[in-house]
VOGU-34688 format. One record per residue (C-alpha): residue in one letter; x, y, z. Coordinates in steps of 0.05 Angstrom, whole numbers. Last residue first. Layout:
REM residues N
  rest    east   north      up
     A       X       Y       Z
...
***
This chain:
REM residues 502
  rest    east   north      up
     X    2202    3092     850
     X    2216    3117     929
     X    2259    3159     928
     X    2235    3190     870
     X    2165    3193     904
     X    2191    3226     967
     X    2227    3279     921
     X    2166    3299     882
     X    2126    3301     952
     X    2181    3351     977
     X    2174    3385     905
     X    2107    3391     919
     X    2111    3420     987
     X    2153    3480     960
     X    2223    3491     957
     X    2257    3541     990
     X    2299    3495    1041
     X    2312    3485    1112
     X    2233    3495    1141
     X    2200    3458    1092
     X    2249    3386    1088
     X    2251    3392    1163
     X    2173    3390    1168
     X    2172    3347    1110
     X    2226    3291    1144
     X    2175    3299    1218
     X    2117    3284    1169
     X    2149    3225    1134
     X    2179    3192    1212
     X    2112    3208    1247
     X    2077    3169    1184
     X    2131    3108    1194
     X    2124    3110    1265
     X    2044    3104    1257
     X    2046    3043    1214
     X    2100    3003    1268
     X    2063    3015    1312
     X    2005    2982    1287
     X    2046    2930    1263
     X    2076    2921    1334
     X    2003    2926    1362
     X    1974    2867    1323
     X    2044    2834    1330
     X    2027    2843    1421
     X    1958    2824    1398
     X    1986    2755    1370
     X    2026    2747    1427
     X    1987    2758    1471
     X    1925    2704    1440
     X    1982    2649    1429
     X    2000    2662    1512
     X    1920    2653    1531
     X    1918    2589    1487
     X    1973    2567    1516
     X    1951    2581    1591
     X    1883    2545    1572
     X    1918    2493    1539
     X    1960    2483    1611
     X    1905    2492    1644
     X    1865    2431    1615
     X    1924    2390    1614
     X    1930    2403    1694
     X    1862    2389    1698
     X    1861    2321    1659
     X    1919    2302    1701
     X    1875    2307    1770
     X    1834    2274    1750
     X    1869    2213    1733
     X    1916    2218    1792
     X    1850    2222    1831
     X    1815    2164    1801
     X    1893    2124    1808
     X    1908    2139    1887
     X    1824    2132    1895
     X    1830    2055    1868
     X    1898    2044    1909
     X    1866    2063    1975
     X    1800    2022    1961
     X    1848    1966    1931
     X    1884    1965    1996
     X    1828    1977    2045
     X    1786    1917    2009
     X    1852    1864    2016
     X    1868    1869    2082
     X    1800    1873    2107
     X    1774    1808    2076
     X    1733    1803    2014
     X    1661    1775    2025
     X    1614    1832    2030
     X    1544    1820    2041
     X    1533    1756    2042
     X    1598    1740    2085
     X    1575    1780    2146
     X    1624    1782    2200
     X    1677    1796    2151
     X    1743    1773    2155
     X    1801    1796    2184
     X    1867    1763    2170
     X    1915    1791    2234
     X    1978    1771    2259
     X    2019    1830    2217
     X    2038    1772    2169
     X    1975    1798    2135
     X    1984    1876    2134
     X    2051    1867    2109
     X    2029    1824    2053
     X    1969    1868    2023
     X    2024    1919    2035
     X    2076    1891    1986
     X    2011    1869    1936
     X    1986    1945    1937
     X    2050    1981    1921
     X    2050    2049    1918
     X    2107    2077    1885
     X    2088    2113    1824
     X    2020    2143    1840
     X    2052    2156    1913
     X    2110    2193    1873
     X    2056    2235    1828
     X    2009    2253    1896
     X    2061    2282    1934
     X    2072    2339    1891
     X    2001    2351    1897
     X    1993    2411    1942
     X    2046    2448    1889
     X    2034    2425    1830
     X    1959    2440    1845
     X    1973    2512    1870
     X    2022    2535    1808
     X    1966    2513    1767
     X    1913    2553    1802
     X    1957    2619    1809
     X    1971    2606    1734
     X    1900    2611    1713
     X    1880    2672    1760
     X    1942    2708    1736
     X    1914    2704    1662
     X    1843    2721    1685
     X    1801    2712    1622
     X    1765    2765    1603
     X    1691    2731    1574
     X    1688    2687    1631
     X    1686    2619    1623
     X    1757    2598    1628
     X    1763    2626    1693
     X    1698    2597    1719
     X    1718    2531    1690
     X    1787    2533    1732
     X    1750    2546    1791
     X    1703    2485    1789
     X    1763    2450    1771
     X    1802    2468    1831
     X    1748    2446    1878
     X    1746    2388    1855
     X    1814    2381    1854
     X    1830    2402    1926
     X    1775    2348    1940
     X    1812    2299    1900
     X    1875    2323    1946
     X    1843    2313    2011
     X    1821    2244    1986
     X    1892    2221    1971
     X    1919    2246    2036
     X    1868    2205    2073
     X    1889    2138    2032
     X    1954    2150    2051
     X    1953    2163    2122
     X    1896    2101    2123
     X    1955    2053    2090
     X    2015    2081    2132
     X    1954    2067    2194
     X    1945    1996    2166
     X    2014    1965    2182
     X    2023    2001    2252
     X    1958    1973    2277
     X    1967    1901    2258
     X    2028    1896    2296
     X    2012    1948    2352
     X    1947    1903    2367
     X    1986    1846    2404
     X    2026    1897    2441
     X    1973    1936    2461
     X    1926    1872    2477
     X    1990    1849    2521
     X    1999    1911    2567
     X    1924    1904    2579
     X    1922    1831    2598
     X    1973    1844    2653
     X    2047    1847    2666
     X    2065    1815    2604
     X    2130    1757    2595
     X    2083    1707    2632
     X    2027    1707    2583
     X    1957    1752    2612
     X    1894    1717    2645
     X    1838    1707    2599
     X    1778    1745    2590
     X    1783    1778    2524
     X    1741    1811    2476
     X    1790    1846    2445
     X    1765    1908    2398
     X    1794    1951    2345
     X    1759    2023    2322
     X    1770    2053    2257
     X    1779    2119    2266
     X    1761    2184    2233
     X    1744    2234    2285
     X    1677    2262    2245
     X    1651    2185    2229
     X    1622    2159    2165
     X    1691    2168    2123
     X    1715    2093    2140
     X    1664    2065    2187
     X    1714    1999    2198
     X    1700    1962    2256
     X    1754    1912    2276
     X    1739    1851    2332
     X    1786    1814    2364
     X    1764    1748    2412
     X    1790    1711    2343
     X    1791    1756    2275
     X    1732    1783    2253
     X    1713    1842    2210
     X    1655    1888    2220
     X    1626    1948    2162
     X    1585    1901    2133
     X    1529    1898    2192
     X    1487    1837    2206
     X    1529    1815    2249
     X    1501    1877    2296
     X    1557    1892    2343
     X    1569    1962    2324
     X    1616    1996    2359
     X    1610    2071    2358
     X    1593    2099    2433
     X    1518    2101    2417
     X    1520    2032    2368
     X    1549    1995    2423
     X    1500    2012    2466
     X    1435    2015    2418
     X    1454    1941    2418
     X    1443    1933    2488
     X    1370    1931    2461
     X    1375    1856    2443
     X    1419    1809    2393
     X    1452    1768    2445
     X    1531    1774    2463
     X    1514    1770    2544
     X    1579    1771    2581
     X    1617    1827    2544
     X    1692    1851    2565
     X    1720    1901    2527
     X    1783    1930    2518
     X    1790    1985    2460
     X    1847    2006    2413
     X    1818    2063    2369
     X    1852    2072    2302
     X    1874    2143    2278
     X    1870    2182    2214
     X    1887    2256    2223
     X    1829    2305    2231
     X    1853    2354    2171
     X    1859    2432    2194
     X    1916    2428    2128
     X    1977    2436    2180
     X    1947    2382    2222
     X    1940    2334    2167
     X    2005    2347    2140
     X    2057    2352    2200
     X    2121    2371    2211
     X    2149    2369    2281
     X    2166    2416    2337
     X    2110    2459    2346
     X    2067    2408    2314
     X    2078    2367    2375
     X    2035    2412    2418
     X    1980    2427    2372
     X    1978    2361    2345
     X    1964    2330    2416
     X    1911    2374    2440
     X    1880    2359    2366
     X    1878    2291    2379
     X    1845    2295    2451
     X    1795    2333    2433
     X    1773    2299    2368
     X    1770    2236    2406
     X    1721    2264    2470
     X    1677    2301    2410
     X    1674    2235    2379
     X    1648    2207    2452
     X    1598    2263    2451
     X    1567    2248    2380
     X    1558    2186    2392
     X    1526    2199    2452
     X    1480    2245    2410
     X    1464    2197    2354
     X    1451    2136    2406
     X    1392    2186    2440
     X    1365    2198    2376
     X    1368    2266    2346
     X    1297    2288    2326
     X    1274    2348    2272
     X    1229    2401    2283
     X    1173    2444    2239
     X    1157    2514    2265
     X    1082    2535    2248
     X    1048    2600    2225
     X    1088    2649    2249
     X    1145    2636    2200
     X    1103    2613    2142
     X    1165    2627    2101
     X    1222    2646    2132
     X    1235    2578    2160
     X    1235    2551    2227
     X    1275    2488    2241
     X    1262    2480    2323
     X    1315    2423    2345
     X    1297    2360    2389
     X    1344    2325    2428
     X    1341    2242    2460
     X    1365    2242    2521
     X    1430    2206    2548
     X    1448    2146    2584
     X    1519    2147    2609
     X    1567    2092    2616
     X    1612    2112    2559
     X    1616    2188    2576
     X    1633    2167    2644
     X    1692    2123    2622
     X    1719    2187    2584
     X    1719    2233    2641
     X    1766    2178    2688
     X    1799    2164    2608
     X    1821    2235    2611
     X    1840    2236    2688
     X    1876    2173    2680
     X    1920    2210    2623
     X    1905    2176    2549
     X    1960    2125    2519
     X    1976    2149    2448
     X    2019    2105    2396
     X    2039    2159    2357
     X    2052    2135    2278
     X    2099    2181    2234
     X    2080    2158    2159
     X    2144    2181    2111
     X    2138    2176    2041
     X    2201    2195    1993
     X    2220    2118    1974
     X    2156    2090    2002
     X    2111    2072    2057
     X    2169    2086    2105
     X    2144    2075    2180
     X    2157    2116    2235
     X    2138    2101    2314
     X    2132    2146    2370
     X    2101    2119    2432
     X    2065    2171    2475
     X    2049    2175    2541
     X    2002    2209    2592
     X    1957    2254    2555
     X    1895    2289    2559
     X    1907    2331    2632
     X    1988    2327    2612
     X    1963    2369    2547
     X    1948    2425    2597
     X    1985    2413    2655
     X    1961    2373    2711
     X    2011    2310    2705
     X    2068    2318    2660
     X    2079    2296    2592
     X    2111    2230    2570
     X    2156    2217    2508
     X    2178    2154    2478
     X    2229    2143    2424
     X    2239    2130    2344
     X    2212    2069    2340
     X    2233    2045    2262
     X    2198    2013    2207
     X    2230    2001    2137
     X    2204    2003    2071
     X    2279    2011    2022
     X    2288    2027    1951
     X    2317    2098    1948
     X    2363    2077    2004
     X    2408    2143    2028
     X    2362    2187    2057
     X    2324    2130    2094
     X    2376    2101    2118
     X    2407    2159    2140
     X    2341    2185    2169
     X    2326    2117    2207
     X    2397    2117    2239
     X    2397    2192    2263
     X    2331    2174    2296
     X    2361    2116    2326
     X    2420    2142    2352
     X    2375    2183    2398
     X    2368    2131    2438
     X    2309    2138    2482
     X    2301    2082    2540
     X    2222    2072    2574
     X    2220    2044    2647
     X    2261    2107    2669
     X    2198    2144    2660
     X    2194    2188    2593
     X    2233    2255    2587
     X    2193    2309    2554
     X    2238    2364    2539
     X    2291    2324    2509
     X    2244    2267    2472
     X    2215    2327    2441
     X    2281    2360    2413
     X    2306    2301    2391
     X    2246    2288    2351
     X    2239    2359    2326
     X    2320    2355    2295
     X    2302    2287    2260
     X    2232    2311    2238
     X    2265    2383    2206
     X    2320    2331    2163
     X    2264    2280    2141
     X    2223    2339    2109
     X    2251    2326    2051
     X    2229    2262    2048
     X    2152    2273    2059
     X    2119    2278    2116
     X    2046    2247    2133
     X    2016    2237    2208
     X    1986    2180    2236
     X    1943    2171    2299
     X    1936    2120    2360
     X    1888    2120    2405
     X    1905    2071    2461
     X    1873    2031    2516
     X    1799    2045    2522
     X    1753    2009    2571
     X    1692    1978    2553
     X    1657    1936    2601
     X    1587    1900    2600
     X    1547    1854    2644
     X    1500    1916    2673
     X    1498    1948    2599
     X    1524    2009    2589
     X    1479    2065    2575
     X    1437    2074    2510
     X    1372    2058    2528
     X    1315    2040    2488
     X    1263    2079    2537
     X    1289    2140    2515
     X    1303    2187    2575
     X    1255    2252    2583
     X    1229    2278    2530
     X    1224    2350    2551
     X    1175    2385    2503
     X    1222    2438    2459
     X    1191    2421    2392
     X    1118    2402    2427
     X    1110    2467    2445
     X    1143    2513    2397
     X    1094    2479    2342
     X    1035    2490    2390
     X    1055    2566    2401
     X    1052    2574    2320
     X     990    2531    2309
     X     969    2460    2299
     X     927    2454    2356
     X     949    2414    2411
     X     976    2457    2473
     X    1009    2436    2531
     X    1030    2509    2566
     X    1086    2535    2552
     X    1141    2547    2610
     X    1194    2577    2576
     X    1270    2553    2581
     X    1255    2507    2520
     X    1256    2571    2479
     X    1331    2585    2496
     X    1349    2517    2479
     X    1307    2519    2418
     X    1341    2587    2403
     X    1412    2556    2416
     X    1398    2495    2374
     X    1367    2543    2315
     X    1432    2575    2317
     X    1473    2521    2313
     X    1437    2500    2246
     X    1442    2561    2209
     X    1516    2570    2224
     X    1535    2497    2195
     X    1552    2449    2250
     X    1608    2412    2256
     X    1642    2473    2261
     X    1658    2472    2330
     X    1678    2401    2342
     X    1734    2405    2279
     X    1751    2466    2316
     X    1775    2427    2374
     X    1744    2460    2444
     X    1701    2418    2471
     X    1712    2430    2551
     X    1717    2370    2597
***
């Protein structure tokens, strides 16, 4: 499967993919072993083949992982409702589900009337199912998609797709899982002492699987964006955002001890370790929570589970997703959220460093300073309304009637449960950011008056001014009249001027 999501691509800055395409290059040559501490010794051991680590990261004989669902979240607000209702229909019309799955259209039009007309309503609704076909481009990634929407707020809209990967994606993915991979070296030269000696750096081998099942996530997300985006709104996509997403995984694990297999779970991105802060536990499931350590930003769910499915589900798989949509489609609205919030207090960051350039200067740029204002009112229009209508004790609640309370796997370490710590996380950034981002806005808005006081008092500097030289033109013009017209000298002229005005 080709990489080919720029959020893949530009992982690495420019400096560092180049010097992983010129230790690729340089591994191609056949050095000799050297081992002085030279130039050619340097390039030697830096591109040395490793081989495979002996702590190996491929799946454990007693082990399976398989993954169900990946489902994202996307952010709209409520005037886009209007341009999501007319998209929906449009995609559940070109991509007609099996006859297993029923679309009513009625319910789109019923969630945006309610939604348009009931200021104080939070209200979930599945809008309809789509499926794409086999061996075309998106059809490769995806098989089916669940649409869901969820009203976080009066005007806050979180659209949740409940993804369920093609066999031929999760064929490619499965092998990406079982793997065992090398560890990689990269060559760091630097200008200075460049033929003297090239230092090097080492990727693990659980770093670069890692790295490759991300790469598999990333892919498949923005496959899906770029399709639906034609017909849909859409925040994240529309900002080049990874969109938050949780990972729904089946996994079945004999041997639970604390050995090597470890580096396993670590490699594809779940952590078994109870030593680690980052786990909750609730039953056979298992959440892992990396929030902002991971490129694809998910939070990955696990169910351990060996037992034969109820009667009312075909099989144990088709009753994990159902049992995880409950809990999953309470804490994506809360993840959309949260995500949105820290794109904007990076918008301010970088705002402010702008604005303080501006102001520093010794001609301030009056467009510049408005340009920047008119910019933060408008990416942040969202921000004021979530400041207002967030509430953290409503969604606490939704998240635990959703049939999960996780707690911690490791008490001593952190000892609130997950409920509670990705509210108050979300609802601490909502009111740092709304902080921030107020003290800007005041500080441009001095600036700007400070700027407007300092035009109009040189636009009275240069009314007075002209006002002066009007006056003169006006007495020279009435003596060159006065001159020409009449026999009288210039001193009677001046005589007359001073009599008029005594």
């Amino acid at each position: 499967m080709k990489i080919t999501n720029p959020y893949s691509k530009n992982r690495f800055s420019r400096i560092d993919k180049f010097q992983r395409y010129l230790t690729g290059k340089l591994s191609l040559l056949k050095l000799k072993e050297r081992n002085n501490h030279d130039f050619l010794s340097s390039i030697y051991w830096g591109t040395r083949e490793t081989g495979i680590s002996s702590d190996s990261v491929s799946i454990p004989d007693d082990t399976q992982v398989e993954l169900l669902t990946v489902t994202v979240a996307e952010l709209i607000s409520v005037e886009e409702l209007a341009d999501m209702k007319d998209g929906m229909k449009k995609l559940i019309s070109l991509y007609r589900p099996s006859p297993f799955y029923f679309n009513d259209p009625n319910q789109i039009d019923e969630f945006y009337n309610k939604v348009t007309t009931d200021i104080h309503g939070r209200r979930w609704s599945l809008l309809g199912n789509i499926k794409f076909k086999e061996n075309t481009d998106i059809g490769d990634y995806i098989e089916h998609v669940q649409i869901q929407a969820s009203q976080v707020s009066s005007s806050i809209i979180v659209l949740i797709f409940q993804i369920h990967p093609s066999k031929l994606y999760l064929s490619e993915f499965d092998n990406v899982i079982k793997k065992n991979v090398q560890e990689e070296r990269i060559l760091r030269p630097k200008l200075k002492g460049l033929f003297k000696f090239w230092g090097s750096t080492t990727e693990f081998p659980e770093t670069v699987k890692n790295r490759i099942v991300e790469d598999h996530i990333l892919e498949l997300k923005w496959k899906f964006f770029s399709e639906i985006s034609k017909y849909l709104p859409t925040f994240f996509h529309e900002n080049e955002l990874v969109s938050p997403s949780v990972l729904l995984y089946k996994i079945k694990q004999e041997d639970r001890s604390e050995d090597s297999s470890n580096l396993f779970w670590d490699s594809i991105g779940l952590p078994q370790s109870v030593l680690s802060y980052k786990n909750y536990v609730h039953d056979q499931w298992n959440l892992i929570a990396e929030l902002d350590r991971s490129l694809d930003d998910s939070i990955k769910i696990t169910c351990n589970s060996e037992n034969n499915p109820e009667s009312e589900f075909s099989s144990i798989e088709s009753q994990i997703i159902y049992e995880g949509d409950y809990f999953i489609r309470e804490v994506l609205p809360v993840l959309a959220i949260r995500k949105y919030t820290l794109f904007i207090s990076e918008q301010i960051a970088n705002f402010r460093i702008s604005t303080f350039k501006s102001i520093s200067n010794k001609k301030v740029n009056y467009k510049n300073i408005i340009y920047l204002r008119s910019t933060i009112e408008r990416k942040g229009y969202m921000l004021n309304r979530i400041k207002d209508e967030f509430n953290p004790d409503s969604l606490k609640r939704r998240l635990i009637r959703s049939s999960f309370e996780w707690t911690p796997t490791n008490t001593e370490i952190i000892s609130t449960p997950f409920h509670e710590f990705i509210v108050n996380n979300t609802l601490y950034l909502i009111n740092e950011t709304f902080k921030h981002s107020e003290s800007l806005v005041k500080t441009l808005d001095s600036t700007v008056e400070i700027l407007t006081l300092q035009t109009n008092f040189s636009i009275q500097r240069k009314t007075v001014m002209l006002t002066i030289v009007t006056i003169i033109l006006a007495i020279v013009a009435i003596y060159l009249t006065y001159y020409q017209i009449s026999e009288n000298t210039p001193n009677d002229l001046l005589n007359l001027i001073k009599e008029q005005l005594i």
